[in-house]
C-alpha positions in Angstrom: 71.8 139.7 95.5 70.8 139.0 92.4 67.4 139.6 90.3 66.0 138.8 86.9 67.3 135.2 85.0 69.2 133.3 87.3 69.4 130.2 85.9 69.1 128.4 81.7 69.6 124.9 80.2 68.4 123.1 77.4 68.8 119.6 79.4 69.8 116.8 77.0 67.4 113.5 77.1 66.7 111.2 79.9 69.0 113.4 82.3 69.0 115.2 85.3 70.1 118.8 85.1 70.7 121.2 87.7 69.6 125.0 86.5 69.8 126.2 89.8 71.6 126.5 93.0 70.6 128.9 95.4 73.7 130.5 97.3 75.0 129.6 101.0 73.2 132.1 103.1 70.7 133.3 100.5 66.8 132.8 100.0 65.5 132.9 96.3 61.8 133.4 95.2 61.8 131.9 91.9 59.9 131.1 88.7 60.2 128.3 86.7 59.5 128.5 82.9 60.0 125.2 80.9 59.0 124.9 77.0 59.0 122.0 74.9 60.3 123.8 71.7 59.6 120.4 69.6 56.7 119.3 67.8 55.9 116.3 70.0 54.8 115.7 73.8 57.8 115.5 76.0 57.6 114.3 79.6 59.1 116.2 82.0 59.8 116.2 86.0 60.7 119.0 88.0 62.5 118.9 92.0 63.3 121.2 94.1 66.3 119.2 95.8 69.2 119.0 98.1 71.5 117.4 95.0 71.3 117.1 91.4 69.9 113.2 92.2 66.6 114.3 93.3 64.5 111.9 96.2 60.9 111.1 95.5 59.6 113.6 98.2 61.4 116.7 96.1 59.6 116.6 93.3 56.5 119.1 92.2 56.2 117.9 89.0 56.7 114.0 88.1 55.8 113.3 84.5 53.7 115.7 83.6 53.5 116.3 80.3 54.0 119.3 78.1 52.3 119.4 74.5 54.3 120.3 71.4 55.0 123.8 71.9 54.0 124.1 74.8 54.8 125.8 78.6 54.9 124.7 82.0 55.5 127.2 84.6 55.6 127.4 88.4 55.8 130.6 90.0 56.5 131.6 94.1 58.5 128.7 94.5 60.6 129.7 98.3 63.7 127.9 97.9 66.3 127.8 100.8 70.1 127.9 100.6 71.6 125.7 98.5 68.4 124.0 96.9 68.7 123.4 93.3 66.1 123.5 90.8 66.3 120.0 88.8 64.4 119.2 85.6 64.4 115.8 83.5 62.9 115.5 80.2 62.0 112.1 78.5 63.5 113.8 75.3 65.5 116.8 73.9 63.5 120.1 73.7 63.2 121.4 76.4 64.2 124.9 77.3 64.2 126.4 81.0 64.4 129.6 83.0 64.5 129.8 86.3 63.9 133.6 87.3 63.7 135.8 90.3 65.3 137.5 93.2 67.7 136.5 96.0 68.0 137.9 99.4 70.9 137.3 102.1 
């Protein structure tokens, strides 16, 4: 079981990146921390999802955006085994942390 950071990536442009994968048999409470460490506006989209290709029904955020410097963060997010946490970002920038705990 483990707590505290479980997941970072600084996603490169216009591409979905998995930070996350909960583990077979496990359930993770998790928040999501994503900053825009640029100076401009950067668009960003964030699933919960069964793959790294997320469906329109996984997302909870679809391009929302987050101002120069700025933070968007999600917190008590349930995820069930094997879930991943995807984020896409209309442009480099970005940095995310997916933190938490995990229980079997």
């Amino acid at each position: 079981m483990a707590t505290g950071i479980l997941g970072q990536a600084a996603p490169a442009a216009t591409t979905n990146t998995v930070v996350y994968t909960v583990p077979a048999s496990t359930v993770t409470v998790a928040t999501i921390n994503i900053v825009n460490t640029t100076a401009l506006s950067i668009l960003v989209r964030l699933a919960i999802a069964s793959s790294g290709t997320p469906t329109t029904s996984e997302y909870i955020e679809y391009n929302t955006i987050i101002s120069a410097n700025g933070v968007l963060e999600r917190s008590g997010i349930v995820m069930n085994a094997t879930e991943a946490v995807v984020v896409f970002g209309s442009a480099a920038g970005l940095a995310v942390s997916v933190y938490g705990y995990e229980e079997v």
